[in-house]
N, C-alpha and C positions, 0 to 999 in steps of 0.2 A: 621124042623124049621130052619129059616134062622139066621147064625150068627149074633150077633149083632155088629155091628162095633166098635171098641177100643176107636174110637176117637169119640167124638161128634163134633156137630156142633160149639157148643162154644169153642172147643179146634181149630176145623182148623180155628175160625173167629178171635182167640187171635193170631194164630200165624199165620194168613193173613198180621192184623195189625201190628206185630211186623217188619213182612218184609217189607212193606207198610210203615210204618215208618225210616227204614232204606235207601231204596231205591227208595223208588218214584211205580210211575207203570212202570218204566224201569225196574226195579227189581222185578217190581211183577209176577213170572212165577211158574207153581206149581211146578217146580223141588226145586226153592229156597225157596216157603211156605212147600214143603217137608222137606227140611233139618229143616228147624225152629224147625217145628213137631219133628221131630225125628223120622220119618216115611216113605212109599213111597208115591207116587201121589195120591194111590186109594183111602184110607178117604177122600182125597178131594171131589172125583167124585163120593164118599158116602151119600154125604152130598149136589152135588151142579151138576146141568145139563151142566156146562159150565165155564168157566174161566168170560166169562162176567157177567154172576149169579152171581158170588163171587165179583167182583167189585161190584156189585150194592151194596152187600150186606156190602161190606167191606166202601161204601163211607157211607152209613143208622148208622150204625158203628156211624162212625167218626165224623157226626152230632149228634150224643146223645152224645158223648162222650166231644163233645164240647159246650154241653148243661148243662153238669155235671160241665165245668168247670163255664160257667155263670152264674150258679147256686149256684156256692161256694161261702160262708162266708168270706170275705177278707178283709172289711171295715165296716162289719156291714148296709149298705149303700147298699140295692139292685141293685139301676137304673147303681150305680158306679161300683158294682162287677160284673155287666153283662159285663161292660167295659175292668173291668181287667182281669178277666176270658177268653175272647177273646181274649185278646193279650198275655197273658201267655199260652194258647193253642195255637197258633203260633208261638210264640216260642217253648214249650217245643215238637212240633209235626209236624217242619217244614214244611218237604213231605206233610205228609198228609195234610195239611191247603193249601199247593200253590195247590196240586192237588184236592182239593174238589171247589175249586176257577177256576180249569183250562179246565172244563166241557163247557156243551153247555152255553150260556149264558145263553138264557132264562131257564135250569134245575137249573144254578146257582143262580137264580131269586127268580126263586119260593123257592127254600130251604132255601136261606135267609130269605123269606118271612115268611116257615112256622117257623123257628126257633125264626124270631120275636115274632109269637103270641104267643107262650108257652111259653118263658119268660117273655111274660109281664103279665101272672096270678101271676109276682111276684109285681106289679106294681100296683094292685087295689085299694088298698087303702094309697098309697105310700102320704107321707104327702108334701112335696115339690110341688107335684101337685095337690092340695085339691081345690085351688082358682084359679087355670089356666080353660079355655076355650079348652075342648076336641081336637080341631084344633091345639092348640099352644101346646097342651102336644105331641102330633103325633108328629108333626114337632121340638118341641124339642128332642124328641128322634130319628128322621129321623137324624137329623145332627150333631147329638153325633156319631149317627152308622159310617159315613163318617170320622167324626174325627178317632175312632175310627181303622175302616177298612185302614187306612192309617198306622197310628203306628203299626198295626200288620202286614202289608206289609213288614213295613221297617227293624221290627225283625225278619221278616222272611226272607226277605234278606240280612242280616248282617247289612245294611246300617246305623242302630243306634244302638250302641252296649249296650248304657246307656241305654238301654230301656229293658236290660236281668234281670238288678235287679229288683224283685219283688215289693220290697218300694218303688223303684223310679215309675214305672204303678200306684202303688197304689195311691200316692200322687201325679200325676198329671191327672190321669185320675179324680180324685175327684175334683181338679183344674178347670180343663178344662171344666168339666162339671158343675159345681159352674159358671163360668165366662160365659157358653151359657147359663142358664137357665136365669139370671139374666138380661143378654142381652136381649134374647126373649122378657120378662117378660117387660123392659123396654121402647122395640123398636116394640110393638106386631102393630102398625101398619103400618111402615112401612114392617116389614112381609107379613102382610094382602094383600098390595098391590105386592107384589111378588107373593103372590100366585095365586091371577088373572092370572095370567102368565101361570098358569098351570092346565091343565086339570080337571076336577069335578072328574075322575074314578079315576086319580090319588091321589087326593088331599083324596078321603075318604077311600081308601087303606092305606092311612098312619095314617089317622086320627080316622075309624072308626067309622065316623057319615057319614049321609044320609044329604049331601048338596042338598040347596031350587035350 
């Protein structure tokens, strides 16, 4: 009977990400996921065909894991905590955010994409948008994601340092997104006419209605 390995899989994907976290994928090499371990290379190659298996596995990771943060309770306030969740996991996990960002584009794309749709089963019956038009709900949350994806840029590159305190994300991301919805809501036709502008595949990718 063949021995069974010390480590499991979960053990070498924690301490993937621990060095992954640390170091970027400069530092991701199994000697240095070995030391994390506390072990040698082989559980790794126990567990994984290759160094690039364990990246894939390690970025699938760090997309749930930044799923968990959008998914947390921070404002009571779902649409807001997808918000601040996202910026506090770029902060708290900087490597790994610039590098799940520093992929191919379009892998970058689509994983944004799917990370969209599974949190907005937090969004179904979300009351702020009970009286909006399916198109203006999309698009108000397309361009929260940009606001968004900018402030967790800049806390991930130090560039806004006031953006490390939790309170202050919380209340302005709740801000920010108070102050586009309201807009939308008030300016939904000159919208409309913007979006002419832009492609049908595009527009019901965001929107998730089937335009005439």
């Amino acid at each position: 009977m063949p021995n069974t390995p010390k480590y499991t899989k979960k053990d070498i994907i924690k301490a993937g990400i621990n060095q992954f976290k640390d170091e970027g994928w400069e530092g991701l090499t199994p000697q240095k996921v070995a030391k994390k371990l506390g072990a040698s290379t082989m559980p790794i190659y126990s567990h994984f065909s290759n160094m690039s298996d364990f990246k894939k596995e390690l970025i699938n990771k760090a997309w749930m894991m930044m799923e968990t943060y959008a998914r947390s309770n921070y404002t009571g306030d779902p649409w807001v905590d997808h918000g601040v969740g996202y910026v506090l996991f770029a902060r708290d996990y900087g490597k790994i955010f610039s590098c799940m960002h520093s992929q191919d584009i379009n892998i970058v794309q689509e994983r944004r994409y799917q990370f969209w749709v599974r949190i907005s089963e937090d969004l179904t019956d979300y009351p702020p948008f009970k009286d909006m038009e399916p198109e203006l709900i999309g698009w108000a949350r397309n361009l929260r994601s940009f606001l968004v994806y900018g402030i967790a840029v800049s806390v991930n590159q130090g560039l806004t340092p006031v953006w490390n305190k939790q309170q202050v994300v919380e209340q302005m991301v709740t801000l920010c997104s108070e102050i586009l919805l309201e807009g939308i809501t008030q300016n939904s036709q000159r919208l409309y006419q913007t979006l002419d502008l832009i492609p049908a595949k595009t527009r019901q990718r965001i929107s998730g209605i089937t335009l005439e």
